[in-house]
C-alpha positions as CSV (number, residue, x, y, z in Angstrom):
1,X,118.2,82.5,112.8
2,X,119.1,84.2,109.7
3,X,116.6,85.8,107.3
4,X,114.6,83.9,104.7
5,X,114.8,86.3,102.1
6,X,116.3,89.7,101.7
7,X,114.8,92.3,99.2
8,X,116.8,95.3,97.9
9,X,115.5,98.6,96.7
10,X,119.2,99.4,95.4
11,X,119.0,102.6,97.3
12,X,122.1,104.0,98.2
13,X,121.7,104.2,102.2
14,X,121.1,100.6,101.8
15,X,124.5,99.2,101.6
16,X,125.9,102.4,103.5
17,X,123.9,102.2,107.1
18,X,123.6,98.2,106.3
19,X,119.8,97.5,105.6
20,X,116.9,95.9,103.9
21,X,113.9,97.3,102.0
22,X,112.0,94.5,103.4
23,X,113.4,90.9,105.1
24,X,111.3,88.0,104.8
25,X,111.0,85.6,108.1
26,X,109.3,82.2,108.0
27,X,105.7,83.8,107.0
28,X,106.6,87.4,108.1
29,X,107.7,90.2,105.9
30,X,109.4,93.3,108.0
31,X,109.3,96.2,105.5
32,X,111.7,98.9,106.7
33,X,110.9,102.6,107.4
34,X,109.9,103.8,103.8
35,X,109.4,107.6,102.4
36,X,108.4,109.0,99.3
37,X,111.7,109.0,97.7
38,X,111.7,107.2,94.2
39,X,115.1,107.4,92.3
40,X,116.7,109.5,94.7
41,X,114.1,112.4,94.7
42,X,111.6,113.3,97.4
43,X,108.2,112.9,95.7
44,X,105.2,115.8,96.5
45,X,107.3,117.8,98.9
46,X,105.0,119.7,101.5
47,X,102.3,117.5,100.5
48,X,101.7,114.7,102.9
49,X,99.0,112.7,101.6
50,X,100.6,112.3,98.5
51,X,103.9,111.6,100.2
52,X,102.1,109.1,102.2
53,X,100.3,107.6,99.0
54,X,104.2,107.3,97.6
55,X,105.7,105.6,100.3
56,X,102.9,102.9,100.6
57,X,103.3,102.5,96.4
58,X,107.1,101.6,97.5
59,X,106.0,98.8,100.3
60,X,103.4,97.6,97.9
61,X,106.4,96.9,94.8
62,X,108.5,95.0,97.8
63,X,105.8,93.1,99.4
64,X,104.8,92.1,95.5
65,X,108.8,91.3,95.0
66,X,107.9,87.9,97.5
67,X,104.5,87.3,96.9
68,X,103.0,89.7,99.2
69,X,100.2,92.2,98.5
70,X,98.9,95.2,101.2
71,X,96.4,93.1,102.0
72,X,98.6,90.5,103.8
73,X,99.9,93.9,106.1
74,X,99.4,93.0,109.6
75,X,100.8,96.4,111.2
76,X,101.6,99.3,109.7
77,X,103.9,102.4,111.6
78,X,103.5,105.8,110.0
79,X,105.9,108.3,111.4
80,X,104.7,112.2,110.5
81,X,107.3,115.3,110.9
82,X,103.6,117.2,112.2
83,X,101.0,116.2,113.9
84,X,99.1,118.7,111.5
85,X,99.3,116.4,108.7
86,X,97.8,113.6,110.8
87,X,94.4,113.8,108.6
88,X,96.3,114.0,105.2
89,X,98.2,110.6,105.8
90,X,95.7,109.2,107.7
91,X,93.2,109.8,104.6
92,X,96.0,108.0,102.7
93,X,96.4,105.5,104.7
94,X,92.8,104.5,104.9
95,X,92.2,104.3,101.2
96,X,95.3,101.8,101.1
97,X,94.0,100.1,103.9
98,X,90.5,101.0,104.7
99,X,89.0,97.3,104.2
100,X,91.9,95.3,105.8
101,X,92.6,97.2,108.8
102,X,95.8,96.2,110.3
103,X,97.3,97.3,113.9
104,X,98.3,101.2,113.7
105,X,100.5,103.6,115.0
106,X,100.8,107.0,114.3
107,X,103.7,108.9,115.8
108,X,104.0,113.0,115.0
109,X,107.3,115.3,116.0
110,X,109.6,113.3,113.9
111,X,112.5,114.9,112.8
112,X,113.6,113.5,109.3
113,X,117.4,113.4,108.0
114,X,115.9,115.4,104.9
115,X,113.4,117.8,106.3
116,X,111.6,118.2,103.6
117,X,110.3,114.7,104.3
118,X,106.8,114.5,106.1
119,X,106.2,110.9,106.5
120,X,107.7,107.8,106.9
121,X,105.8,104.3,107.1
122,X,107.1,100.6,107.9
123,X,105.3,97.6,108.1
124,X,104.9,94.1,109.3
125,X,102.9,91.6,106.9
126,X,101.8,87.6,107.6
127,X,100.3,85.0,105.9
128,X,100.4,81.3,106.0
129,X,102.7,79.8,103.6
């Protein structure tokens, strides 16, 4: 079954490794690995709580594209280059989603294609149509 809806960030590495920002399914939005990178540039480099605050600004604008807020955010994966910074985007993450709660995984060792990049974050969101 082919996708409902596609939704572009008209990044670059888009069209080159052949992805989606985000890819809407029946009631289902997959949001795709996301970092803090806004116009091509790596936001708050060494900071991780900010980089994590920047990524989950990026999910929020393509979840809003379909009609989707962070509150609709079923799961959320948050990939971390150190496990030190565990607490810095974990405090992030909880002020984003501190009231809705959705499934979590937190996964630490990553090793980024830019390594100046700390976190990354995808999500799944859901809600009746």
């Amino acid at each position: 079954m082919a996708a409902d809806k596609l939704i572009s960030s008209g990044g670059p590495w888009e069209a080159v490794l052949g992805y989606s920002r985000a890819v809407v399914a029946g009631d289902y939005v997959h949001v795709s690995g996301t970092t803090a990178t806004v116009d091509g540039e790596l936001q708050h480099e060494g900071d991780a709580y900010g980089q994590t605050k920047v990524a989950l600004e990026v999910i929020a604008k393509a979840l809003a594209q379909v009609g989707y807020g962070v509150e609709d955010v079923v799961r959320s994966r948050v990939y971390l280059a150190n496990g030190t910074d565990m607490d810095a985007a974990g405090k992030a993450h909880g002020e984003v989603f501190g009231q809705i709660k959705p499934a979590l995984t937190m996964l630490a060792g990553i090793q980024f294609i830019n390594p100046n990049m700390l976190v990354e974050i995808e999500v799944d969101a859901w809600k009746r149509s």
